[in-house]
C-alpha positions as CSV (number, residue, x, y, z in Angstrom):
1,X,132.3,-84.4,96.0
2,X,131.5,-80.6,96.5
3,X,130.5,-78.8,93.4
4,X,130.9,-75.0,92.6
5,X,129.3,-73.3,90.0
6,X,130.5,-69.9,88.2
7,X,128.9,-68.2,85.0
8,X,129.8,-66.5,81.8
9,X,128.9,-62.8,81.3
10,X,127.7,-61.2,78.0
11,X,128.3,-57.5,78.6
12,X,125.4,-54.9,78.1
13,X,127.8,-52.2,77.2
14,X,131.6,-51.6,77.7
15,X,133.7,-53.7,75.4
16,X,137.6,-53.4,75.3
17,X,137.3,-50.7,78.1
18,X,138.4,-52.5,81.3
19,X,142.1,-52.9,80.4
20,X,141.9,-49.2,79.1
21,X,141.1,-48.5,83.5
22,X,137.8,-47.6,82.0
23,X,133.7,-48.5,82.8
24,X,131.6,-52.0,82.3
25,X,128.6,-53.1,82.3
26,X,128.1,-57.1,82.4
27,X,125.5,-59.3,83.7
28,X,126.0,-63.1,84.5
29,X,124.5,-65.7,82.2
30,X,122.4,-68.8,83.6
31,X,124.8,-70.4,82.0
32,X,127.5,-72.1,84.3
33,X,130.8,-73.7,84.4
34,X,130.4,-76.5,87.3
35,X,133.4,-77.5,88.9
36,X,133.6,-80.5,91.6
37,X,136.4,-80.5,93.8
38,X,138.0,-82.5,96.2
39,X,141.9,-82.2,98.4
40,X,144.1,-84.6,97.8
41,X,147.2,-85.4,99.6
42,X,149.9,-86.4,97.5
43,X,151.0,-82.9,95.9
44,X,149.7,-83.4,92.5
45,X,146.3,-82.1,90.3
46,X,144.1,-84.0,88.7
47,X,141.9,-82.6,85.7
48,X,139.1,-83.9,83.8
49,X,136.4,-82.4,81.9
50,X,133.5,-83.8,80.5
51,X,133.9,-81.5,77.3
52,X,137.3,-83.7,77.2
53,X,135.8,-87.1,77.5
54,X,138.7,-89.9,78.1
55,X,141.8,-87.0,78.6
56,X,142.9,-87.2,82.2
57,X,146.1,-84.1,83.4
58,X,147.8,-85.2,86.0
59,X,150.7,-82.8,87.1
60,X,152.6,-82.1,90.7
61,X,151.9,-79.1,92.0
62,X,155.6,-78.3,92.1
63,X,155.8,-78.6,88.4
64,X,152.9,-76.8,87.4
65,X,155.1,-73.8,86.2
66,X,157.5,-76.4,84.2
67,X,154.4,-78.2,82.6
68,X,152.7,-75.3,81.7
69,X,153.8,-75.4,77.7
70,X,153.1,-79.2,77.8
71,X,149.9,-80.0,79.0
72,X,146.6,-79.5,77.0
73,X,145.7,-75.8,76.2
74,X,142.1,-75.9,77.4
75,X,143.4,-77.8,81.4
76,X,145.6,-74.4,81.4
77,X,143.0,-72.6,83.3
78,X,142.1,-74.9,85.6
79,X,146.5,-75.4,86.2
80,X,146.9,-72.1,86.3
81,X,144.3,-70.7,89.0
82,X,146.1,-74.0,91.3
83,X,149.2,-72.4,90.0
84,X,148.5,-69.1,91.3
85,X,147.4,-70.7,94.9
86,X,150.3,-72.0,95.2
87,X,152.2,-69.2,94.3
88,X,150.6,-67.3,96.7
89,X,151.5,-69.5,99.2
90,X,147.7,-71.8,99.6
91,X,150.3,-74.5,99.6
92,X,147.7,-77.3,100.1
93,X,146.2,-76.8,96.6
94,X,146.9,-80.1,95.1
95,X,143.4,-81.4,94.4
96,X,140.7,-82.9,92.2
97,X,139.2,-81.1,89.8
98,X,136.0,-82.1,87.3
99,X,134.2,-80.0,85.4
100,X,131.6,-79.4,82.8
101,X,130.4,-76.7,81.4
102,X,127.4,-75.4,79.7
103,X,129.2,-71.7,78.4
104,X,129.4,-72.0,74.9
105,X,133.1,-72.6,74.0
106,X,134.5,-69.2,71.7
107,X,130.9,-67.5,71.7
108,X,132.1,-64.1,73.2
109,X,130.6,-65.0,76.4
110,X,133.3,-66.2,78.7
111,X,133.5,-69.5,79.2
112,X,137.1,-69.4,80.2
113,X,136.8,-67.1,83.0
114,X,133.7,-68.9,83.6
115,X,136.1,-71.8,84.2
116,X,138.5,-70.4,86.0
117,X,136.6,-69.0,88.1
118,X,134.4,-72.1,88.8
119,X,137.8,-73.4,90.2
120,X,138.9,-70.3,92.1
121,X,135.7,-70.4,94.2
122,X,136.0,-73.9,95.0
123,X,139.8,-73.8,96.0
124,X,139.1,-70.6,98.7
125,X,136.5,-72.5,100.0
126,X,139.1,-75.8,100.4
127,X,142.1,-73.9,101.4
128,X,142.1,-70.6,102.0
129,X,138.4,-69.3,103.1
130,X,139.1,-66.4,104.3
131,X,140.3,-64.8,100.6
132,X,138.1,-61.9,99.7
133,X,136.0,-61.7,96.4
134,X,138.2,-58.8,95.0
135,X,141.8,-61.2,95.7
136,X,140.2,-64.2,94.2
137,X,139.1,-61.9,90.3
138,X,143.2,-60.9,90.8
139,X,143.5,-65.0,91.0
140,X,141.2,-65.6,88.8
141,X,143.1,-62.8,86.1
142,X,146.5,-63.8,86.6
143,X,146.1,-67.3,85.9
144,X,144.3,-66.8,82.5
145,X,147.2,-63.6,81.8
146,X,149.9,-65.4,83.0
147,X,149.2,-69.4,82.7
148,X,147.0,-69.4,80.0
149,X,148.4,-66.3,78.1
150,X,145.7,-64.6,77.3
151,X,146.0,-60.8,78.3
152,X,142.4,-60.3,79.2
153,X,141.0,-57.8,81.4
154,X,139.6,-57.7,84.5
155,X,135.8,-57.5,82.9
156,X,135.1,-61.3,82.6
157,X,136.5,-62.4,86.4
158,X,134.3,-59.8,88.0
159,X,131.7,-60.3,86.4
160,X,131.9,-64.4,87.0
161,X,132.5,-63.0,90.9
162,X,130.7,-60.2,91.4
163,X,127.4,-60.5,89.7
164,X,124.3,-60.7,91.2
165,X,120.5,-62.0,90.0
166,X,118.3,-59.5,88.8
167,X,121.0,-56.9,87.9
168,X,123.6,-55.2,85.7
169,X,127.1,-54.8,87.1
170,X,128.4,-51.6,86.9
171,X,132.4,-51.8,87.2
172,X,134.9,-49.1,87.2
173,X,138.1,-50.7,86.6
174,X,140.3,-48.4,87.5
175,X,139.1,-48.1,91.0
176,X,138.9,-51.9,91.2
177,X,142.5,-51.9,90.4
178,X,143.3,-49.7,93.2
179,X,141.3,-51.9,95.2
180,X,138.6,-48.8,95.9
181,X,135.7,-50.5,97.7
182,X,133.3,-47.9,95.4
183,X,134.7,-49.6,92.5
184,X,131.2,-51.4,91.6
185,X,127.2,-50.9,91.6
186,X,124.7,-53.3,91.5
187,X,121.9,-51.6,88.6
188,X,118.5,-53.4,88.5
189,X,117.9,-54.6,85.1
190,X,114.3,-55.9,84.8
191,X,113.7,-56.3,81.3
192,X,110.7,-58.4,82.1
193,X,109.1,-55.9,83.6
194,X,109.0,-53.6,80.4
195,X,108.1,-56.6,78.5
196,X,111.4,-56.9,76.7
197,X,114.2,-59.6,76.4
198,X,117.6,-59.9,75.8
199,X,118.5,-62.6,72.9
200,X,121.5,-63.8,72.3
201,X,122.8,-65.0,69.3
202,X,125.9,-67.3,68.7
203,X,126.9,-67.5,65.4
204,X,128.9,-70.2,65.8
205,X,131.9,-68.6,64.4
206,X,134.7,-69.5,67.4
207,X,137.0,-66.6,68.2
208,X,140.2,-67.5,69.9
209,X,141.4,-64.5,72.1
210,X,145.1,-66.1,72.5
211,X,145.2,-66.0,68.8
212,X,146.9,-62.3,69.0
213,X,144.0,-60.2,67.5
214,X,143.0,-59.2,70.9
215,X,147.1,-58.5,72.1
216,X,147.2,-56.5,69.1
217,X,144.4,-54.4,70.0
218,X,145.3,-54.0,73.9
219,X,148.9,-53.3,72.7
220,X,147.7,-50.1,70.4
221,X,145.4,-49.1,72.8
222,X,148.6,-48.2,75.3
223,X,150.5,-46.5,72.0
224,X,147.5,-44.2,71.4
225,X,147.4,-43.3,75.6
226,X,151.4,-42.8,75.0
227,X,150.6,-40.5,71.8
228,X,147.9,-38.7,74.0
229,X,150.6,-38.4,76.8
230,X,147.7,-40.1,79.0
231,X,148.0,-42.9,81.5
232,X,145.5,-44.9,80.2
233,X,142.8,-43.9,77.2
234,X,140.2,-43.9,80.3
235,X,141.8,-40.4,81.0
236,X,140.2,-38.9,77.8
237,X,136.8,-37.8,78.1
238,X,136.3,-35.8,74.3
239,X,136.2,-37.9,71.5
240,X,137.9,-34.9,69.4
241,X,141.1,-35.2,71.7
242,X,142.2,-38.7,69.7
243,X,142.1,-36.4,66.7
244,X,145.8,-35.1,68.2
245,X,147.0,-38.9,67.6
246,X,148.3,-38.7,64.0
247,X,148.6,-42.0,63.5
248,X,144.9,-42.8,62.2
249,X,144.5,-46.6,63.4
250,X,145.5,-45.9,67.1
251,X,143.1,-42.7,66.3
252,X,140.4,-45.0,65.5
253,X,141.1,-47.4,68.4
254,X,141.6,-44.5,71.3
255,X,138.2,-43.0,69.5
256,X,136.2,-46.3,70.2
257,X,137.5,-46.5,73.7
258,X,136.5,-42.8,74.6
259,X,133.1,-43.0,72.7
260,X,133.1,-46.7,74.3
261,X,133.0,-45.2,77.9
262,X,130.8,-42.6,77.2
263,X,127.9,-45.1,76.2
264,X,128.9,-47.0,79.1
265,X,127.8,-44.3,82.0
266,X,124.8,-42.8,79.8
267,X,123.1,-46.3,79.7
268,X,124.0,-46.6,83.4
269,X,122.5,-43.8,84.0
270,X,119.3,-44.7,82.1
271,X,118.9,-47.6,83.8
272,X,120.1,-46.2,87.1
273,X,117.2,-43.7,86.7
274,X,114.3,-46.5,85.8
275,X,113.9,-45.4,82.2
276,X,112.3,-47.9,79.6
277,X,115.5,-49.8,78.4
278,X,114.3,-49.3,74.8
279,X,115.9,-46.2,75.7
280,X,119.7,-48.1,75.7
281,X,118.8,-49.4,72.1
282,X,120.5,-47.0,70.2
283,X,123.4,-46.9,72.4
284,X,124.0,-50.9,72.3
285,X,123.9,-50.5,68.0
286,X,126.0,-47.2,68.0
287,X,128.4,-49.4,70.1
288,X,128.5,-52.3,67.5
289,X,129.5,-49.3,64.7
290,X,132.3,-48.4,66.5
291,X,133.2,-52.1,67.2
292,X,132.9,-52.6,63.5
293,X,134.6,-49.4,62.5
294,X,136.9,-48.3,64.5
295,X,138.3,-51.1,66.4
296,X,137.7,-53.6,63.6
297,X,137.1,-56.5,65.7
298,X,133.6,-57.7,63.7
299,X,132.9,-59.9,61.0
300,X,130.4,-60.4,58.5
301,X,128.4,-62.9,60.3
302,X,128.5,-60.7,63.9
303,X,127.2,-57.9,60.9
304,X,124.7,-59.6,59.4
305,X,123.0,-60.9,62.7
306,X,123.5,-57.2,63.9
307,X,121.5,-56.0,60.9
308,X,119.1,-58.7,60.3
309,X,118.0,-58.3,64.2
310,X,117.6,-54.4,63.3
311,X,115.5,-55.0,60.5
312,X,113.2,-57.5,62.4
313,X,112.4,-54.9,65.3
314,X,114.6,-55.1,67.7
315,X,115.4,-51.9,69.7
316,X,119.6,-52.3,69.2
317,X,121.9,-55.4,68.8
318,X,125.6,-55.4,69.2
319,X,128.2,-58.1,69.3
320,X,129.8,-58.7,72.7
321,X,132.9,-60.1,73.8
322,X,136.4,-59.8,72.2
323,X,135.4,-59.8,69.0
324,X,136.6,-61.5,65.7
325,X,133.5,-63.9,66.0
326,X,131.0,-64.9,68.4
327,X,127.9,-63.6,69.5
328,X,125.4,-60.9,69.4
329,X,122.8,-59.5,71.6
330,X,119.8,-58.0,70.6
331,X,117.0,-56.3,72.8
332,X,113.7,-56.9,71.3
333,X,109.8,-56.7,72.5
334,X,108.7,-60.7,74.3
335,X,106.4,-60.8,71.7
336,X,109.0,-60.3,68.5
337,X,112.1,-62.3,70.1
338,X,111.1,-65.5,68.1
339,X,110.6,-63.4,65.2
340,X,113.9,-61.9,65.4
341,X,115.6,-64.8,65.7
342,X,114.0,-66.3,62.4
343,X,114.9,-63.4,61.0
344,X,118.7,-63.8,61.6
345,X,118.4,-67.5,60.7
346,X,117.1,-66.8,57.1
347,X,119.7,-63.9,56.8
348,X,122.4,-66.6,57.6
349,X,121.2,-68.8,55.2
350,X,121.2,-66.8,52.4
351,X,124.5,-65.2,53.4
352,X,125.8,-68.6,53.3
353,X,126.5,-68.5,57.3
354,X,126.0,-71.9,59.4
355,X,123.1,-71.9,61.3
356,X,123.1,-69.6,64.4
357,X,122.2,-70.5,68.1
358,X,119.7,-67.9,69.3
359,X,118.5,-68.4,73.5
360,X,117.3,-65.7,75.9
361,X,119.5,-64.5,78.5
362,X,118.3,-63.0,82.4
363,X,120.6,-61.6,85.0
364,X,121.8,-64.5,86.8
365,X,124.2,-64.9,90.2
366,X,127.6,-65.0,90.1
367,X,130.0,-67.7,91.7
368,X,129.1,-69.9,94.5
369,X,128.9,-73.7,96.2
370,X,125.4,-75.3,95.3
371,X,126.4,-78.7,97.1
């Protein structure tokens, strides 16, 4: 059987900008969701995961939008991007699906979109080959928005798609929402090179984006844009403009959006420009403050692995993803990544935390057939 392959993202830079039209930064992990697939010929989907040993989701393909509230929350992904075929009218989506994956599950590294994705690339190859990369993220999007119901942005699905080895993604939403073919830029990010890495630490704490932290969030993002009178909060450049929002949480969620942004294209820049990336230190920890501050989406584990990583040397350290758990990354020297990541392991055990996973992360490809 045919097997696709399509990888999480952790995100340099840019979090909770892309459904605010604004600017990303993400880079693929070399960590995959694999994905075999197969036609079949009697109308219905099969699903089975080897995370989900012995649980088997069989459904018509003309009752995927009936089922939806009845079959297993995690095959919803999978269901939906078939759903969204269909609805689009790739008619002859009913097919086999297995999968595995090696994206940690709830990390804040996308292992959803790394899913449904996975299954996106291997049904335009099946059915409908001639769909282009920027149809298939809107695919991708819509089944985990509409199938799965989780109002994500369009960050995780281009990255998953769009990513390439060797290099940071930089994305401007709004342009790929117009379907502007300027929307993106491949950066080179060599860390190697300068002798640095990028470590990642999960700390094991699950976040659960469908959970309604994340809704919240998105959903006082657009009241602080309708205080500002703004589109979207991507049309505020000054961080002194939220001040006119009276209302002082949407004031401190427009104010990480705006400040959000603006680290955004001055690390692009930077790296656009070949400068040391010790230089985006600073920048990746002044982005966790206002993560932690004024979009309250931290915790005190993503804190203390933020801190403890500081301490131990490394240049700056943020948590990525959504927020309300997962994982942090820290960009340290080679030679002090091992001793970072002790660092944050004895901080966890005297805070009490469960152990964290620490690993080392390089710029990876994005979705494609190996087989």
């Amino acid at each position: 059987m045919p097997k696709w392959v399509a990888p999480g993202r952790v995100n340099i830079i840019g979090e909770h900008t892309d459904y605010n039209d604004g600017f990303v930064l993400p880079i693929a992990l070399p960590l995959v969701v694999e994905c075999r697939a197969e036609a079949r010929t009697d109308g219905r989907v099969r699903v089975v995961s080897r995370q989900r040993p012995g649980e088997t989701v069989l459904v018509a393909v003309k009752e995927l939008a009936a089922e939806r509230d009845r079959v297993p929350g995690w095959s919803r992904y999978p269901l939906g991007v078939v759903s969204e075929f269909a609805r689009r009218g790739y008619v002859r989506a009913a097919v086999d699906l297995e999968l595995d994956g090696a994206v940690p599950i709830g990390a804040g590294l996308s292992s959803s979109a790394a899913l449904s994705c996975a299954v996106a690339v291997a049904l335009r190859d099946l059915f409908a080959p001639t769909i282009t990369d920027r149809e298939l993220i809107d695919l991708a999007h819509a089944a985990e928005n509409d199938y799965a119901g989780v109002p994500t942005g369009l960050l995780d699905q281009s990255a998953s798609i769009l990513c390439t080895a060797g290099h940071a993604l930089f994305l401007d939403v709004r342009r790929l929402v117009a379907h502007d073919g300027g929307a993106h830029e491949q950066i080179p990010f060599d860390l190697d090179r300068f002798g640095l890495q990028l470590l990642v630490i999960d700390t094991g704490q699950p976040h659960a984006l469908i959970d309604g932290g994340y809704a919240r969030r998105r959903a006082q993002c657009e009241a602080a844009a309708a205080a500002l009178d703004v589109p979207a909060l991507r049309d505020i450049e000054s961080a002194a403009a939220v001040d006119r929002i009276d209302d002082a949480v949407l004031r401190r969620r427009a104010r990480h959006v705006v400040t959000e942004n603006a680290r955004v294209l001055m690390v692009a820049e930077k790296l656009r420009g070949g400068a040391d990336p010790r230089e985006i230190g600073p920048i990746l920890t002044a982005a966790h403050e206002s993560l932690r501050d004024d979009f309250e989406v931290s915790t005190p584990a993503l804190d203390a692995a933020v801190s403890a990583a500081l301490d131990a040397g490394a240049h700056g350290a943020r948590m990525v993803g959504g927020g309300f758990g997962g994982s942090v990354i820290a960009l340290v020297d080679r030679d002090d990544t091992a001793s970072v990541a002790d660092a944050v392991r004895d901080r966890f055990a005297r805070s009490g935390f469960q152990a964290p996973r620490t690993f080392v992360v390089v710029p990876d490809a994005g979705a494609h057939r190996i087989v």
